[in-house]
C-alpha positions in Angstrom: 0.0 0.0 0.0 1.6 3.8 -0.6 0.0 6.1 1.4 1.6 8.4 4.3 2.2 7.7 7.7 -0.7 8.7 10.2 1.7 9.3 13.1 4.4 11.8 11.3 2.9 12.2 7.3 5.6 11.0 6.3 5.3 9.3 2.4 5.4 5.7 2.5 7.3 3.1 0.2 5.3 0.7 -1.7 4.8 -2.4 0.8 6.4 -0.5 3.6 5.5 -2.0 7.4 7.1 0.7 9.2 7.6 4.1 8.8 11.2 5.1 7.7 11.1 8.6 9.6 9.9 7.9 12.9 9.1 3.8 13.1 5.2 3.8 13.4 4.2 0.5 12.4 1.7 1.4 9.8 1.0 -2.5 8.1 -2.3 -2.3 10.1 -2.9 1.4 9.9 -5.7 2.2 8.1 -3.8 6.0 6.1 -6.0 8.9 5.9 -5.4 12.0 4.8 -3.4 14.7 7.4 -5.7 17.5 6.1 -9.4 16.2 5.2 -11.8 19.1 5.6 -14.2 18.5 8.6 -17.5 19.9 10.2 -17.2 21.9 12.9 -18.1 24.9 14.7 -16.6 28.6 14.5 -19.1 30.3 16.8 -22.2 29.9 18.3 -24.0 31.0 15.7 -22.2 29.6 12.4 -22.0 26.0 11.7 -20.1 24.3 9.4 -21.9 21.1 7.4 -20.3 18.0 6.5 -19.1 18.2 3.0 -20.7 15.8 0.4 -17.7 14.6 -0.9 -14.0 14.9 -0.2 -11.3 15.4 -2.8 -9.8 11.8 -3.2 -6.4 10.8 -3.2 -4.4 11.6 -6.2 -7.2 13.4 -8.3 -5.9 16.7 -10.9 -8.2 18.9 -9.3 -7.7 22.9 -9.3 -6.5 22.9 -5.2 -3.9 19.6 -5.5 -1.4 20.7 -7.9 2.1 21.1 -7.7 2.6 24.7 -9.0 0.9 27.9 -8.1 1.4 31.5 -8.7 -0.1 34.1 -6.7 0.1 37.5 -8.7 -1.1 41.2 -7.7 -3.4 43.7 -10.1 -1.9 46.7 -10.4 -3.3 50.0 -11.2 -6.5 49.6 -8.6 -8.0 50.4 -6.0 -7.4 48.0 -2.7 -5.5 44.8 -2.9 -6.6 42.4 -5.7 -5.2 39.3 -6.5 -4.8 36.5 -9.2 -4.2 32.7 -8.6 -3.0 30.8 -11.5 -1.1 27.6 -12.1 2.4 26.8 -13.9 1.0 27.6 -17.1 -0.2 30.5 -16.2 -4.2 30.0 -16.5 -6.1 31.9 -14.4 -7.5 29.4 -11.6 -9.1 32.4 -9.4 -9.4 35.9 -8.5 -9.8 37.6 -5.1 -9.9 41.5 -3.9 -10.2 42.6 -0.1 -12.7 44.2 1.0 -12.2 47.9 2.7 -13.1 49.2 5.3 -13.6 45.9 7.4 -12.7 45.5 11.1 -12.7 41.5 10.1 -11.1 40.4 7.1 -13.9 38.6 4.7 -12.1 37.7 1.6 -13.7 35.7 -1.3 -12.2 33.8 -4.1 -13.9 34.0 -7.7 -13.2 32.3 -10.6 -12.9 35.5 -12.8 -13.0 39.3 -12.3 -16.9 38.8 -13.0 -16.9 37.5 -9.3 -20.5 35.9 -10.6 -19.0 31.9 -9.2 -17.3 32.3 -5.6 -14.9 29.1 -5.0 -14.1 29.8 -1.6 -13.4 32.4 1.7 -10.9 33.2 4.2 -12.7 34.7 7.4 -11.4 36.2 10.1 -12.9 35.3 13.9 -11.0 38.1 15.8 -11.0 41.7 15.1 -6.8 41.8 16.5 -5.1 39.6 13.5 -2.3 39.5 14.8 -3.2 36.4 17.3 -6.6 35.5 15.4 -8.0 32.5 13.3 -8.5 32.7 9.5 -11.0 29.7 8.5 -10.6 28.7 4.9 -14.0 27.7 3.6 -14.8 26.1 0.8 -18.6 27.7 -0.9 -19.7 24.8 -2.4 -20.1 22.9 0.5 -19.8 25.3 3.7 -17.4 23.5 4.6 -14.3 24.6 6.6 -10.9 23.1 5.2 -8.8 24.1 8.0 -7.5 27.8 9.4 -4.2 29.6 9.3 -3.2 31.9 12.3 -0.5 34.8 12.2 2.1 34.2 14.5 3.6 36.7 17.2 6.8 36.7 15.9 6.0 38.2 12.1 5.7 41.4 14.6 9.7 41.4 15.4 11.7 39.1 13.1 10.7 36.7 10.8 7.5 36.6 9.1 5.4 33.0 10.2 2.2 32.1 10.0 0.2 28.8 11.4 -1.5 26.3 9.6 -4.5 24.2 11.3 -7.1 21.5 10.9 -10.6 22.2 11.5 -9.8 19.9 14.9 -7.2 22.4 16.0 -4.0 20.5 15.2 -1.6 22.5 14.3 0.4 20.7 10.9 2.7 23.0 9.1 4.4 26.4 9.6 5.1 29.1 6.5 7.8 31.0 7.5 10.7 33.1 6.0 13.9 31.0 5.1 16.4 33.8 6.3 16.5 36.1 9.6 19.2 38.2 7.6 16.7 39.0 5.3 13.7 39.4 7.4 15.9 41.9 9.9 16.6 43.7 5.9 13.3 44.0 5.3 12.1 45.1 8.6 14.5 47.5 9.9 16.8 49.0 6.6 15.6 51.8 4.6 14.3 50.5 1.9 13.8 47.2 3.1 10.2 46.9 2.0 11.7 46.3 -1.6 13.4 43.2 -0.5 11.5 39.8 -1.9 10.5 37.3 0.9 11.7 33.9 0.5 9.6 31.7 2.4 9.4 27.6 3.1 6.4 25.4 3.9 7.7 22.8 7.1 5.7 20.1 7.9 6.7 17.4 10.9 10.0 19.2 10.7 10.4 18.7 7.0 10.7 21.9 4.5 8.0 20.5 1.9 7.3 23.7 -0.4 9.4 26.5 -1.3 7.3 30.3 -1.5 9.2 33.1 -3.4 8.3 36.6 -3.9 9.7 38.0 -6.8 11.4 41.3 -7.0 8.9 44.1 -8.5 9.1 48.1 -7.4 4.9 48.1 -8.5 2.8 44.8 -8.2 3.6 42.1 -6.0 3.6 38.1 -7.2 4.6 34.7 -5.5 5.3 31.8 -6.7 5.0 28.1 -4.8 6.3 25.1 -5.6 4.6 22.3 -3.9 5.3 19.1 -5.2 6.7 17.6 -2.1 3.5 18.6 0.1 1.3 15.4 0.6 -1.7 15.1 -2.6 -4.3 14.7 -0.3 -3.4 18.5 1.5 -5.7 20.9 0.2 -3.4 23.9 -1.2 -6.6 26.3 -0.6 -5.1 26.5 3.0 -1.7 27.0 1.8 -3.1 29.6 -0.8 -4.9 31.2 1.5 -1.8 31.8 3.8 -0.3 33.0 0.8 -2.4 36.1 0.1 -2.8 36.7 3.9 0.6 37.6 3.9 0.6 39.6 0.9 -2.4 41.6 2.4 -1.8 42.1 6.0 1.8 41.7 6.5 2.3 44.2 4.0 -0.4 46.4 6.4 2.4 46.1 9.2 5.5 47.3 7.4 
């Protein structure tokens, strides 16, 4: 059986009985997915429903690829953003709305923003310790939430990434402190690109660039090593939060 190891996520070898990173003997486990999007409740008043169906293991859709680009519209009003894949098809578009005290940020599939895809929506007013819930529309579902951590404040920029079950299982966060103290504290440090890794169980699993650009703003992800069962809407999400309120704190 190839799957991934329920203890650590690590990916298993065809046949494998135990798991070569930390020994779980998995020839009985029955692998599930590390991220499957589950019901649950954000407040008191808003309830989350059971999806109907789950994106299976190993399927081509739109939010389990290996490439993603995340680029900014330029010449507008407010932050706008578009999400496409290697080739460079549009897969999405997404603006934030002004004026909010809680971020509610929707994902279209065009400009025409007649289809929405999915939301990121903030719980606390303060970001910088809240929850972002990633939800996809169809279903209502939430897929998981990403949190700001403390420490984008003073050094390095990291951010949190969650199951709906409040298990925390990956950390984006910026590959040099060199470069983060650059971009913090030099004059014209805001013009410094952010290179950024996805770690997972300890492992650096994605690599997130920003390229350099004086007007506009785009990132790029390579994700290939990140489990195909771990929705990328979470990861994406996490993605354009940073681009949108870290930005706010420079």
């Amino acid at each position: 059986m190839k799957g991934y190891c329920p203890k650590c996520g690590t990916r298993l070898l065809v046949g494998a009985k135990f798991c070569s990173l930390c020994g779980e003997n998995v020839e009985q486990q029955n692998l599930q997915p590390i991220f499957t999007p589950q019901p649950v409740a954000s407040s008191p008043t808003q309830h989350y429903p059971t999806a109907q169906q789950t994106q299976p293991y190993g399927s081509s859709n739109l939010w389990y690829q290996n490439y993603y680009r995340i680029r900014k519209k330029t010449l507008t009003v407010g932050n706008k953003y578009w999400l496409e894949d290697q080739g460079g098809a549009i897969l999405g578009f997404c603006k934030q709305k002004l004026f909010k005290l809680k971020e509610d940020i929707r994902i279209y599939t065009d400009e025409n923003e007649a289809q929405e895809l999915f939301s990121i929506k903030q719980e606390q007013i303060v970001d910088a310790w809240g929850k972002f819930n990633v939800i996809d529309t169809a279903t209502n579902t939430r897929l998981g939430y990403v949190k700001r951590n403390i420490i984008s404040a003073f050094l390095k920029d990291t951010w949190e990434l969650y199951t709906t079950s409040d298990q925390l299982v990956g950390q984006v966060i910026e590959s040099s402190a060199g470069r983060a103290i650059a971009r913090k504290y030099l004059p014209g440090g805001a013009l410094v690109p952010e290179k950024m890794h996805l770690e997972m169980n300890g492992q650096i699993l994605a690599d997130i660039n920003q390229e350099f650009k004086i007007i506009g703003d785009i990132w790029e992800m390579n994700c290939q090593m990140v489990p195909p069962n771990f929705d990328r809407r979470v990861l994406l999400s996490c993605i354009l939060l940073m681009g949108m309120i870290e930005r706010r704190h420079k």
